[in-house]
C-alpha positions in Angstrom: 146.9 252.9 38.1 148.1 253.7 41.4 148.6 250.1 43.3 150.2 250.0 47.0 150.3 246.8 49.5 149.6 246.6 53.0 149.5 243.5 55.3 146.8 243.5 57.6 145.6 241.3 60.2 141.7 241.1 59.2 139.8 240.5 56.4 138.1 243.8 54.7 134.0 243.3 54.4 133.0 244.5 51.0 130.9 243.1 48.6 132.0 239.4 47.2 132.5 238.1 44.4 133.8 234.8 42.4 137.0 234.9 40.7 138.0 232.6 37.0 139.6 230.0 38.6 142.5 230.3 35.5 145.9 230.6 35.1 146.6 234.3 34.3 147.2 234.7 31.1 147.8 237.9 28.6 149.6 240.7 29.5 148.8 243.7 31.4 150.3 246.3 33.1 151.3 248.1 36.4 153.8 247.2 38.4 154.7 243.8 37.8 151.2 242.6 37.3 151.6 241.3 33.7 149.0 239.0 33.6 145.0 238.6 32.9 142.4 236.1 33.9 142.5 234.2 30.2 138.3 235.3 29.4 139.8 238.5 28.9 141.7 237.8 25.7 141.4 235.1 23.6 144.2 235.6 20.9 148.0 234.7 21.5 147.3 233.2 24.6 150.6 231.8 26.7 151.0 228.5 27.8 151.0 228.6 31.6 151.6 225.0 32.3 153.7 224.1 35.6 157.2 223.9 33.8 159.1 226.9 34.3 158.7 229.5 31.1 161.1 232.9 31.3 159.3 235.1 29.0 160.2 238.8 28.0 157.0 240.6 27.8 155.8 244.2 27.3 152.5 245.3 29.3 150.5 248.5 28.3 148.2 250.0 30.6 146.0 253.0 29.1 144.8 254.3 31.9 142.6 257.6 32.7 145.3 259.7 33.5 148.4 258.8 32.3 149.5 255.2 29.9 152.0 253.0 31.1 154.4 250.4 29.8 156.6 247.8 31.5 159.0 245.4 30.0 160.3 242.1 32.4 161.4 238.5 32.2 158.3 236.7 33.6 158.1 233.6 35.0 154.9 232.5 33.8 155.4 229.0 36.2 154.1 230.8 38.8 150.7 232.2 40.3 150.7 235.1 40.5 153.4 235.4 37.6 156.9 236.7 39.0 159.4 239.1 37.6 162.9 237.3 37.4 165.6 239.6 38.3 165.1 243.7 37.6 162.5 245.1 35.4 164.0 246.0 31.7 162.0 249.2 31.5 159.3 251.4 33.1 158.0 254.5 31.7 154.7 256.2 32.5 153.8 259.4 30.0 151.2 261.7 31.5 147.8 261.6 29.0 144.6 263.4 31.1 141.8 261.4 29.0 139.3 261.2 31.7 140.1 265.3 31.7 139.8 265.8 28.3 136.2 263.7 28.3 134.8 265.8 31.2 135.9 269.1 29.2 133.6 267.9 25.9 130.1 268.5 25.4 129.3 265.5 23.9 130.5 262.6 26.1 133.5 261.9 23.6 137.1 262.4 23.3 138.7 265.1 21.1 140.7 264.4 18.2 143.7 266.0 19.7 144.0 263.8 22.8 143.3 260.5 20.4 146.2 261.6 18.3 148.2 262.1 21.3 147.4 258.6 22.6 148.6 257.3 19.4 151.9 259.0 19.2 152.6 257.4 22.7 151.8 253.9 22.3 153.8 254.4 19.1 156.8 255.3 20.9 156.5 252.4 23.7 155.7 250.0 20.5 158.8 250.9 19.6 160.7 250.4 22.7 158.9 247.2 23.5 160.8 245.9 19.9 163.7 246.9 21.1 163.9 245.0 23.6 162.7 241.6 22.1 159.9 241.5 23.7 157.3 238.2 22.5 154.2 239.9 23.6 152.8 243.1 23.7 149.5 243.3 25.3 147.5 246.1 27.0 144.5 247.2 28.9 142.5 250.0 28.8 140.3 251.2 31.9 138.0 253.5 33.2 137.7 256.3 30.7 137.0 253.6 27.6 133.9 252.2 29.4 132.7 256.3 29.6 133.6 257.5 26.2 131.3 257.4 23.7 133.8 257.0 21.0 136.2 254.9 22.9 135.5 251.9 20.5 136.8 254.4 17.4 139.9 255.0 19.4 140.3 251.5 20.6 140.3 251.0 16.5 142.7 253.0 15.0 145.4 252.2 18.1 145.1 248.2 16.6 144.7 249.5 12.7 147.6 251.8 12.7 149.7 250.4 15.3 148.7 246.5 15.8 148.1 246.6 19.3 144.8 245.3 21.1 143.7 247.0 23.8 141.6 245.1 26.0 139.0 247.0 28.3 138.2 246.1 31.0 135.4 246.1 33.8 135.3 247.8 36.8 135.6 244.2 38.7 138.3 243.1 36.6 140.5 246.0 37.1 140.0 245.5 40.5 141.6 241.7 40.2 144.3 242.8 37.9 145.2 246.1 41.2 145.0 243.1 43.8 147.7 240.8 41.3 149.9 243.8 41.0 150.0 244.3 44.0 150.7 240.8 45.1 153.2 240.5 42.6 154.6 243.5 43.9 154.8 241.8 47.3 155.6 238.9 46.5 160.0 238.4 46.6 161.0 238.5 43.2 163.1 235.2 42.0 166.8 235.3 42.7 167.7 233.9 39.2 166.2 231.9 36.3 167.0 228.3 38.3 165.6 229.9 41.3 161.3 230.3 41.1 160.1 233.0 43.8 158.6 232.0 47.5 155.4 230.9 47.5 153.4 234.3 48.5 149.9 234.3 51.2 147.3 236.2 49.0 145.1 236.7 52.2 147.9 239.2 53.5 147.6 241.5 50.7 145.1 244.8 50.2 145.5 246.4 47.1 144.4 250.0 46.8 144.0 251.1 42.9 143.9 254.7 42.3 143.3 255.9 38.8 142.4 258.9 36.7 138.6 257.8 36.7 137.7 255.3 39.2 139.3 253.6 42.4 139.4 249.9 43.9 139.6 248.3 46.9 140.3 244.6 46.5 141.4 241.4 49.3 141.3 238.4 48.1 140.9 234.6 49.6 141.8 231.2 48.0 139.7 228.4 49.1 138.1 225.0 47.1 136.6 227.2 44.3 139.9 229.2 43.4 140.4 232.5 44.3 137.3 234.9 45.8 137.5 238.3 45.5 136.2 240.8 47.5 135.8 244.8 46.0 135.0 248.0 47.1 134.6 249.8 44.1 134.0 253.8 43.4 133.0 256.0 40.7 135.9 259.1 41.4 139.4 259.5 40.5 142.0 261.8 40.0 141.0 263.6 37.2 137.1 263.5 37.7 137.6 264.9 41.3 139.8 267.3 40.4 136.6 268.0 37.6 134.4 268.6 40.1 136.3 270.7 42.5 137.3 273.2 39.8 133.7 273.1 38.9 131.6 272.9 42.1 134.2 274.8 44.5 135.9 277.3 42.5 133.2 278.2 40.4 135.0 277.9 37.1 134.7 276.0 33.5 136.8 272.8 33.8 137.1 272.7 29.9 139.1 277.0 30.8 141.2 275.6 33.7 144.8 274.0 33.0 145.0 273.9 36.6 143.0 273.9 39.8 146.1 275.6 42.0 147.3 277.7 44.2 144.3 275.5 46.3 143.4 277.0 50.0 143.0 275.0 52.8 139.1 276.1 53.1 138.8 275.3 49.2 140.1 271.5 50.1 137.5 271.4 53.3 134.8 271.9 50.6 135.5 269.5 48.5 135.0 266.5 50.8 131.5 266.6 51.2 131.0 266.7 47.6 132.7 263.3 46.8 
C-alpha cells in the first residue's frame, strides 16, 4: 500500500459504514499500522488491555504490487497502537502479482511469480527472527480476493514457511490505510515510560494506493466506536497500467515488460478509460 495523511477541515461524504468497536489486534503492515480489528484473526491474539505492553513485532503486507515487512517496538496500550522510538526495519521488495494475473488466461497466478512470493517472505521470515520479533503476522489484499488460485498460494506460504496470511476485504483494507495513516500521524512515544499524545482521528484522510485497488477512508469516533466512511475503487497501479498498454497502445500486456517511453497524448487517453 501507498498510505499518505492530510488534515482537513471537513468531513469527506462517501458511503458509511460501522466499524468493530475492538481493540486492534494482530499484526499488519504498512507504515506503522501493525494492528487488525481482532474478527480478522483469531489465533495468537495479543492482549491489549490498558497497561502499557512494548512488544517487538514483525508485520507482512502482500500486497498487489510489491510485499512489505516492518519490524517495531509497539505499544500495544494505545489506540491506535504506537511505534516507540525508530522503526527496527523496513524493506519493501517489488513482486507485480496483480501484473502477472492480468497477463494469464485463466484468472490464476503462474507458478513462477508464486515461487517468487515464497522466496521473499522467506527471506523477511528470516529477518523478522533476527530481530526477536514475538509475532509475525501478515495481510494479503487485493490480488488474493481476484485470483482464482490465491487460496493454493495462501497454502503453501503457511505449509512451507508457517506464516498466515490473512486476506482481507476491500472495506477492511480500507480501515487498516486509515490506522496507518493515523499511526503515521500520530507523534511517536519519546521513550518506553513515555506513551504517545492522544491523536484526533477526525483530522486524518488516508489515501491507499495499491497494485489492484485504491481507498479513500475518514473516520469518526462517537457512542458506537469508531465509523468509517470509504470511497472505494476497483483500479490500481498495475491494472491501470494493464489497461493502458492494452487499450491505448494497442499491445499484449502479457508481451510488454514496460509501457514507456509514454507521450503526453498517450496519458490524455487513458483518463477517460479509468
Amino acid at each position: 500500500m501507498i498510505c499518505s495523511t492530510t488534515y482537513v477541515p471537513n468531513r469527506l461524504v462517501t458511503s458509511k459504514r460501522s466499524a468493530r468497536s475492538t481493540k486492534i489486534s494482530g499484526v499488519v503492515a504498512c507504515r506503522a499500522a501493525m494492528g487488525t480489528p481482532t474478527s480478522l484473526t483469531n489465533a495468537d491474539q495479543i492482549d491489549t488491555s490498558p497497561k502499557r505492553e512494548l512488544l517487538t513485532l514483525a508485520a507482512l503486507d502482500v500486497g498487489s504490487g510489491a510485499t512489505k515487512l516492518e519490524i517495531a517496538r509497539v505499544d500495544t496500550s494505545q489506540d491506535p497502537w504506537s511505534i516507540v522510538g525508530e522503526v527496527l526495519f523496513s524493506e519493501q521488495a517489488t513482486l507485480l502479482l496483480a501484473g502477472d494475473l492480468k497477463a494469464q488466461s485463466n484468472n490464476c497466478l503462474s507458478d513462477p511469480i508464486m515461487d517468487s512470493a515464497i522466496d521473499i517472505l522467506r527471506n523477511f521470515k528470516s529477518i523478522a527472527e533476527k530481530h526477536d520479533a514475538v509475532k509475525l503476522r501478515g495481510i494479503a489484499t487485493a490480488v488474493f480476493r481476484l485470483a482464482d488460485n490465491a487460496p493454493e498460494l495462501l497454502a503453501r506460504i503457511e505449509n512451507e514457511l508457517g506464516i498466515k496470511l490473512t486476506v482481507v476485504s476491500q472495506d477492511e483494507e480500507g480501515e487498516i490505510g486509515f490506522l496507518t495513516a493515523a499511526t503515521g500521524a500520530q507523534q511517536p512515544a519519546a521513550s518506553d515510560e513515555a506513551p504517545a499524545p492522544p491523536l484526533d482521528l477526525s483530522s486524518v484522510v488516508a489515501w491507499d494506493s495499491g497494485g489492484a485497488s485504491f481507498q479513500l477512508t475518514v473516520c469518526d469516533s462517537g457512542p458506537e466506536g469508531k465509523q468509517y466512511q470509504i470511497y472505494q475503487g476497483p483500479l490500481g497501479a498495475s491494472l491501470a497500467t494493464a489497461q493502458f498498454v492494452e487499450e491505448v497502445q494497442n499491445r499484449p500486456w502479457a508481451e510488454v515488460t514496460t509501457p514507456n517511453p509514454i507521450s503526453l497524448e498517450e496519458a490524455e487517453a487513458l483518463r477517460p478509460l479509468l
